[in-house]
C-alpha positions in Angstrom: -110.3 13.5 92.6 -110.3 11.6 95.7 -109.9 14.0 99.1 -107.0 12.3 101.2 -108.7 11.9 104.7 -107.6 13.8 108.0 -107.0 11.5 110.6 -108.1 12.4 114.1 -106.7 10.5 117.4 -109.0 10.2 120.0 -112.8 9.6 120.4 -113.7 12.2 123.6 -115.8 15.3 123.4 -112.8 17.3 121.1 -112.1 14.2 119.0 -115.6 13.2 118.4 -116.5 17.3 117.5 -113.4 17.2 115.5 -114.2 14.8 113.4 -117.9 15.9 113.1 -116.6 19.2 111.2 -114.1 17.7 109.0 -117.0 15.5 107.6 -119.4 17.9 107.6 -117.2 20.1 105.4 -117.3 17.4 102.7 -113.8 16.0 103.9 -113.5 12.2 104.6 -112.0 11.0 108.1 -110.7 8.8 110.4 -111.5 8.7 113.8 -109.0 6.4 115.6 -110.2 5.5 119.7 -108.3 3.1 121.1 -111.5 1.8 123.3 -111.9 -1.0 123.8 -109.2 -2.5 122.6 -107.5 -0.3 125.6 -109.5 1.2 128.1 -108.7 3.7 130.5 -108.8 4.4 134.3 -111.3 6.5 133.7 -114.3 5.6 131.5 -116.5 2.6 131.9 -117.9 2.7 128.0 -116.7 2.2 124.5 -119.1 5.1 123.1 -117.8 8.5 121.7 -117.7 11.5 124.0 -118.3 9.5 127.5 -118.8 12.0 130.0 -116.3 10.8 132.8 -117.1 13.1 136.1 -120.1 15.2 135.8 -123.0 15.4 133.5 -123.4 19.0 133.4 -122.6 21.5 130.5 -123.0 24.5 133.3 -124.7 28.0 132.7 -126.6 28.2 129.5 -127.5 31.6 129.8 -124.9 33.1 126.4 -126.4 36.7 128.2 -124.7 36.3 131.5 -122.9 33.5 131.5 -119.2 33.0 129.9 -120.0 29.7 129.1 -123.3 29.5 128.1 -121.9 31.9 125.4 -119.3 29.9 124.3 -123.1 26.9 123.9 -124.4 29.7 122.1 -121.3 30.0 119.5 -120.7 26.3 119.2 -124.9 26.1 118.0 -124.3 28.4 115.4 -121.6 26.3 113.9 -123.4 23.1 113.6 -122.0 21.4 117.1 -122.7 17.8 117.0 -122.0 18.1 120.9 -124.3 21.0 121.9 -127.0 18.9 119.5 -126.6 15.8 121.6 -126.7 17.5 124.6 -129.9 19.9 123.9 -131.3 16.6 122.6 -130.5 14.5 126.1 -131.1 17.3 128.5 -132.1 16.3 132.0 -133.2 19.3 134.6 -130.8 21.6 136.2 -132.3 24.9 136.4 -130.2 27.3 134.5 -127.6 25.3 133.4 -127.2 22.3 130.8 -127.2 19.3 132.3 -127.8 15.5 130.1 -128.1 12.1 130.5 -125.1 10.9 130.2 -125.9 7.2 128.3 -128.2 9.0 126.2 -125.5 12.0 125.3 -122.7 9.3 124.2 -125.1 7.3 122.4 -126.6 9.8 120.4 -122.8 11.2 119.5 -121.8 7.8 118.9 -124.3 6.8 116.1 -124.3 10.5 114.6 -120.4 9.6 113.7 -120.9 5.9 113.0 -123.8 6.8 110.9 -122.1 9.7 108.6 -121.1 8.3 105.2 -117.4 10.0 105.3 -116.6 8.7 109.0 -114.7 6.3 109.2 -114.1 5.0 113.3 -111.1 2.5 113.7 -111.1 1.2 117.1 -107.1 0.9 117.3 -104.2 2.4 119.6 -102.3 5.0 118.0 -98.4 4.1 119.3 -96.4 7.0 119.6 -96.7 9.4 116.5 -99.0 9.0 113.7 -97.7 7.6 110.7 -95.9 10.0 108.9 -97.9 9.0 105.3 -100.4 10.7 107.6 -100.7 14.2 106.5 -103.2 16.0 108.5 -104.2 15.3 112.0 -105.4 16.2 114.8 -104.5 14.8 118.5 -107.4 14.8 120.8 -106.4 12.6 123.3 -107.2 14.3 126.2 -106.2 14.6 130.1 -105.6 10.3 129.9 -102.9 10.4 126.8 -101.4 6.9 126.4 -97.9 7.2 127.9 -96.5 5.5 124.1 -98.1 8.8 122.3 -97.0 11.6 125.0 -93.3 10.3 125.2 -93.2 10.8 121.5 -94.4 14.1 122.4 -92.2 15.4 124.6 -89.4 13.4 122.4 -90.4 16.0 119.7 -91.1 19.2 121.7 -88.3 18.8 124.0 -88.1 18.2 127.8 -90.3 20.0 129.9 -92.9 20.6 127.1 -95.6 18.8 128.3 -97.1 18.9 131.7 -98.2 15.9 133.6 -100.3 17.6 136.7 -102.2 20.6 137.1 -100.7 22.6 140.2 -103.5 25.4 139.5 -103.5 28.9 141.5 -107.0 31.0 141.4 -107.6 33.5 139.0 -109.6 36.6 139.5 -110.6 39.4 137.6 -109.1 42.9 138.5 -112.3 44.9 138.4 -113.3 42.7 141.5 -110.1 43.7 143.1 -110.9 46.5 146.1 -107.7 49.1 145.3 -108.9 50.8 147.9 -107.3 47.9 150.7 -104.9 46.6 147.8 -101.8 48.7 145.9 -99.9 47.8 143.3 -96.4 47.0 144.2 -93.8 44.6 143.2 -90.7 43.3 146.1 -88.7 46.3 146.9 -90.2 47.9 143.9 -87.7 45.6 142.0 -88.6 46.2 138.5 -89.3 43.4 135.5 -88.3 42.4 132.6 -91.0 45.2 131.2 -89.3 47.8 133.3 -93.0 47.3 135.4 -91.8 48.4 139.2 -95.7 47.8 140.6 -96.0 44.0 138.8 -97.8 42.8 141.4 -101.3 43.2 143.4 -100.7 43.2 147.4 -103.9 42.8 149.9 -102.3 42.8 153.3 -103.4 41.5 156.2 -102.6 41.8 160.3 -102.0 39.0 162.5 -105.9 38.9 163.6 -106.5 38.0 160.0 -103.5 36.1 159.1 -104.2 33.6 162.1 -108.0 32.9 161.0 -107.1 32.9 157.6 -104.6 29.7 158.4 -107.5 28.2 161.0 -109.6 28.4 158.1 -106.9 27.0 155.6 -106.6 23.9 158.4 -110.1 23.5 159.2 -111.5 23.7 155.4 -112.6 20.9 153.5 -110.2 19.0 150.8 -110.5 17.3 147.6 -109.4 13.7 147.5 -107.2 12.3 144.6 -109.0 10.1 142.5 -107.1 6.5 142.9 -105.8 6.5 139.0 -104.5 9.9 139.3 -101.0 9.3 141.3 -100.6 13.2 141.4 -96.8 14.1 143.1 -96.3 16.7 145.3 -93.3 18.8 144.2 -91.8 21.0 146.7 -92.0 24.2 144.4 -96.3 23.6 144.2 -97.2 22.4 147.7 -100.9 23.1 148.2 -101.1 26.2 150.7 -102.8 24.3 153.3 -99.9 21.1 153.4 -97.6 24.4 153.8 -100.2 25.6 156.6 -99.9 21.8 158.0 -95.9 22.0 158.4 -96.3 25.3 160.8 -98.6 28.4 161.1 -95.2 30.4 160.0 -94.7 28.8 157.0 -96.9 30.5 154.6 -95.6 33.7 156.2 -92.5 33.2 155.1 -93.1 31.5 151.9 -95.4 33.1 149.5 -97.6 35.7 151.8 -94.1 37.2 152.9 -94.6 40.9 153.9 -91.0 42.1 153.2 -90.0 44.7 151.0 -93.7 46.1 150.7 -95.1 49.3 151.8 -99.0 50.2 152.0 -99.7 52.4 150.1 -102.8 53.4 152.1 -101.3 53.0 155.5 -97.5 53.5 155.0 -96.8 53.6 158.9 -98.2 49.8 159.5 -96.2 47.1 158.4 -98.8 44.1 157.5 -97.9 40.5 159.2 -98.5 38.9 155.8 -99.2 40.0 152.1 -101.2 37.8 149.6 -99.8 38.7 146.1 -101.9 38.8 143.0 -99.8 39.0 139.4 -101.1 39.3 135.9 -101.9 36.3 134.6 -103.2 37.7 130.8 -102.2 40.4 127.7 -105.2 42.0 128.4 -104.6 42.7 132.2 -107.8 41.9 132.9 -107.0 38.9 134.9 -104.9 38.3 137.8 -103.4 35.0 139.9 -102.9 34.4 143.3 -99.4 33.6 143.9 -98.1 30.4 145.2 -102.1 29.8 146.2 -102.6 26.3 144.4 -104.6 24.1 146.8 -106.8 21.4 147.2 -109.5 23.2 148.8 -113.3 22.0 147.8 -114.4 24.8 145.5 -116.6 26.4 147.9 -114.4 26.7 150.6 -111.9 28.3 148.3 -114.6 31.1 147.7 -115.9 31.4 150.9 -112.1 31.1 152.7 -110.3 33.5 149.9 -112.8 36.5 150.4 -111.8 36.8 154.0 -108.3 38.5 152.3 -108.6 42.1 152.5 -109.3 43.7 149.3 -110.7 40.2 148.0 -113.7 40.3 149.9 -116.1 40.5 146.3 -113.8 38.7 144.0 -115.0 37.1 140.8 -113.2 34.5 140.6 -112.3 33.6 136.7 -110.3 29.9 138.0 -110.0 28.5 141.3 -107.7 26.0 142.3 -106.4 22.6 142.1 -103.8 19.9 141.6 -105.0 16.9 139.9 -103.2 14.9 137.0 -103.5 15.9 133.5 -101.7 15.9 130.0 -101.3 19.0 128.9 -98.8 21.1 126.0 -97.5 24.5 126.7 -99.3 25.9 123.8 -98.1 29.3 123.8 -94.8 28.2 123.1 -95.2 24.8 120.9 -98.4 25.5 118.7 -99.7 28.0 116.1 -102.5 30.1 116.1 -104.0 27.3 113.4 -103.4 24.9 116.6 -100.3 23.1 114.7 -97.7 21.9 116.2 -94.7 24.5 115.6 -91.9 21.5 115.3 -94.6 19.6 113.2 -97.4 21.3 111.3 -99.0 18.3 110.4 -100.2 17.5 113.4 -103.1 19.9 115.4 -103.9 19.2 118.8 -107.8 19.8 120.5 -109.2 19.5 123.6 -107.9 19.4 127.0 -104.2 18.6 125.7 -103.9 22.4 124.4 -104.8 23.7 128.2 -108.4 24.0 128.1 -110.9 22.8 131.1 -113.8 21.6 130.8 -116.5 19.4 128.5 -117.5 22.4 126.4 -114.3 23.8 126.2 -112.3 20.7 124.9 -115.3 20.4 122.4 -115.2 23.7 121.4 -111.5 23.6 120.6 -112.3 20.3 118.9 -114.9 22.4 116.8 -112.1 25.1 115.8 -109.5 22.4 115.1 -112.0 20.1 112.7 -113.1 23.4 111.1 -109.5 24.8 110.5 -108.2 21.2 109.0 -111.0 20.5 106.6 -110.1 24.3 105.5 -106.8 23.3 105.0 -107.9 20.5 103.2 -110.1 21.8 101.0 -107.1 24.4 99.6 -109.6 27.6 101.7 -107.6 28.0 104.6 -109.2 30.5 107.6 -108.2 32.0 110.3 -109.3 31.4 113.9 -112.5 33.4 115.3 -111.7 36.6 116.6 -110.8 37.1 120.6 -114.5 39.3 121.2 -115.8 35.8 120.8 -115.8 32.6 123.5 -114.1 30.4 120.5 -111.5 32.8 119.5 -110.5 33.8 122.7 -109.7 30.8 124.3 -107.7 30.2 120.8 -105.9 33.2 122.0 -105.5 31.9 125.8 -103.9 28.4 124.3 -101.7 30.5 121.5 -100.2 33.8 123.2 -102.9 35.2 125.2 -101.1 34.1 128.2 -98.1 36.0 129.9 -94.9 33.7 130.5 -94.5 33.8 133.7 -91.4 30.9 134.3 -91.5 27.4 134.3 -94.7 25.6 134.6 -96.4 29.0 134.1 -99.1 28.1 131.4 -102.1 26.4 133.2 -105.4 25.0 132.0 -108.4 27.3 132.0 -112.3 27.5 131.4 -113.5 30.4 129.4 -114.5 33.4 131.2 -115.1 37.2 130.4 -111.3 37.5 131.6 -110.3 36.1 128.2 -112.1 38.7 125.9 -111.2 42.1 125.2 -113.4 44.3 128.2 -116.1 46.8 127.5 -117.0 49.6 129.8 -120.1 48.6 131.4 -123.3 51.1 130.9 -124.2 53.6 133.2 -127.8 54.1 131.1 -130.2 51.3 129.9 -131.8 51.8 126.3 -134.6 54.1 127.8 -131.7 56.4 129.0 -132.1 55.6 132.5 -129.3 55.3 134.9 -128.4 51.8 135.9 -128.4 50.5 139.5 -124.5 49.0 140.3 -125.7 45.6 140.1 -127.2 46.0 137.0 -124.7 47.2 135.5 -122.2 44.5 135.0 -125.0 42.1 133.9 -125.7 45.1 131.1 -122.1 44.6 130.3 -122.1 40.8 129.9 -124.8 41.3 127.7 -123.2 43.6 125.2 -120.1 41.5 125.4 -123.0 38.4 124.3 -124.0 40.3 121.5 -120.6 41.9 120.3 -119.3 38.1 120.4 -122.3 36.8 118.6 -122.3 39.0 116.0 -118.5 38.9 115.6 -119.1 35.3 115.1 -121.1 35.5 112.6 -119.5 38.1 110.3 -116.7 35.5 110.7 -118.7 32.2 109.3 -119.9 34.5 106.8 -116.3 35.9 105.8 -114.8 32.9 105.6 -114.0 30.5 102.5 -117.6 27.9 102.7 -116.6 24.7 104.2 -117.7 22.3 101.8 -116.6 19.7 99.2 -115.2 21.0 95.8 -117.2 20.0 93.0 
């Protein structure tokens, strides 16, 4: 019996992985990139997974580094990306960095060489075919305007998100609760019946006034000229709202009122920067109304000057640049299907992912969980201890709805997996220094992850072509 093929819709780092999987599992497919019969703003090639900004992978350490974990998973499943990009790595100390011509060539003739890949170089108009049965949408930040109006024609208005307006995250156990209380607006309470929703780091006028000199004086990113990114009124960058009058950010999202100190109940703070919980898990918090277009190191350097934030890990920082992307909590299964159309899986940075390795990675899960389908073996998604499954859980209901425009695009970080207490002993019994510690507790969160991920492969139905 012939296997029907699964068709997958876009040749980037997701699509390309995608369809690496499926074939590798025995399943024929179709991997439909519009370039070049239509190019893009954006890339300059016609080759498979062109990098577009930077050639770097980051961290590649899986022991103490979030990402380099998530390289570490993606290895042990066969990655045709991490292959390519092992096989084309240029020097950058501890992270993963590769030639870029050498990357997409190398991915490119790995597809075009496989005997069940089939590449048609062709738009794909609006929705796929319905005779289509099974595929997967990778099309990335740069979705033709055709396919994404028959998106949001099928989700509904509102589904799908045109810019990022990002906030920073940052991880609680880098929050000083000794300067900080929790606290929400006149100890209003929630929908959860949760009076103390919210974080509050206050700050006098001293440190108000510097904070909004630094705001002015700090360096910005620059839209790229094909991004046309809108500012809405409800997402102004804090430092346009800085621009418009040293009061305004006083009196818009750093407004002291209906707050009391907890440490110092007799001073009344001149501002208050609130923090609210951005995840299930609690282990990760955003910085309200704080999107900006701050250069990444001037975020850090500028956002540790907030009492209480002065060591903050930072799990996201911000930015407002354009994108594509679903709300995936609410429109896709934890199988990455479309709720309103299971036929259809979506991959990459369309789910609300960032990153190269990310949107491969989700390409990974969503070729491995189609060819299952396929092959009549379905499996479920990794489990959250790992990098794979919990950014699966991030795109699919890890997330807390927080409003309109709430779910936002993130890279994986130890934020997104279930915490372990860090050890106070190393395996000699000795007591840990501080520091050491939390790089004891990455390590154990490594090798939980790892060997999650591999009772996983091993549990699963094989991913191969029935005889």
């Amino acid at each position: 019996m012939t296997t029907a093929p699964v068709h997958v819709v876009g040749g980037g780092l997701a699509g390309s992985e995608a369809a690496w999987q499926i074939a590798q599992a025995g399943v024929p497919v179709v991997l439909h990139e519009m370039r070049p019969v239509r190019g893009t703003d954006a890339h300059q090639t016609d080759r498979l997974a062109e990098l577009v900004c930077s050639n770097s992978f980051r961290a590649d350490d899986w022991a103490g580094n979030a990402v380099g974990l998530l390289h570490a998973e993606m290895r042990k499943l066969g990655s045709v990306i991490m292959a390519a990009g092992d096989a084309h790595q240029v020097p950058a100390g501890g992270a993963l960095a590769v030639d870029r011509e050498g990357f997409a060539e190398a991915v490119t003739q790995r597809l075009e060489g496989h005997p069940l890949v089939t590449i048609a170089r062709e738009e794909v108009a609006g929705l796929p075919p319905a005779d289509w049965d099974s595929v997967i949408v990778a099309t990335g930040p740069l979705t033709s305007p055709a396919l994404a109006d028959a998106i949001l024609e099928l989700t509904g208005e509102g589904q799908l998100s045109f810019f990022d307006a990002i906030a920073p995250i940052v991880t609680f156990e880098s929050i000083d609760m000794t300067v900080a209380w929790r606290q929400s607006r006149y100890d209003k309470e929630g929908p959860g019946g949760d009076a103390a929703a919210y974080i509050n780091c206050p700050m006098d006028k001293a440190q108000y006034d510097a904070f909004i000199d630094a705001l002015l004086a700090g360096p910005k990113s620059e839209f790229k000229d094909w991004e046309h990114v809108p500012y809405f009124d409800g997402c102004l960058p804090i430092e346009v709202m800085a621009e418009r009058g040293r009061e305004t950010l006083r009196h818009g999202p750093m407004k002291p009122v209906g707050l009391t100190n907890e440490h110092d109940p007799q001073t009344k703070p001149w501002a208050v920067v609130q923090l609210r919980q951005d995840n299930a898990l609690g282990t990760l918090w955003n910085m309200v109304g704080f999107q900006t277009k701050l250069k990444h190191g001037a975020q850090t350097e500028i956002f540790r000057t907030i009492p209480g934030l002065e060591k903050a890990v930072f799990a996201r920082l911000g930015g407002l640049h354009r994108n594509t992307f679903l709300n995936s909590p609410r429109l896709l299964d934890r199988q990455l299907r479309l709720k309103a159309q299971p036929r259809l899986r979506f991959a990459g940075q369309v789910t609300g992912v960032e990153g190269y390795v990310e949107s491969a990675a989700v390409g990974l899960l969503a070729g491995r969980l189609a060819a299952a389908e396929r092959l009549g073996r379905p499996i479920e998604a990794p489990p959250a201890t790992t990098a794979l499954g919990a950014l699966v859980n991030h795109i699919t209901g890890g997330h807390l709805e927080g409003g309109a425009g709430s779910f936002q695009p993130m890279n994986i970080n130890y934020g997104l997996l279930p915490p372990l207490e860090a050890p106070k002993k190393d395996a000699e019994g000795k007591r840990l220094p501080n520091k050491e510690r939390g790089r004891a507790k990455k390590r154990l969160m490594g090798e939980r992850a790892l060997a999650d991920l591999d009772a996983w492969a091993a549990g699963a139905p094989a991913l191969q072509a029935a005889e």
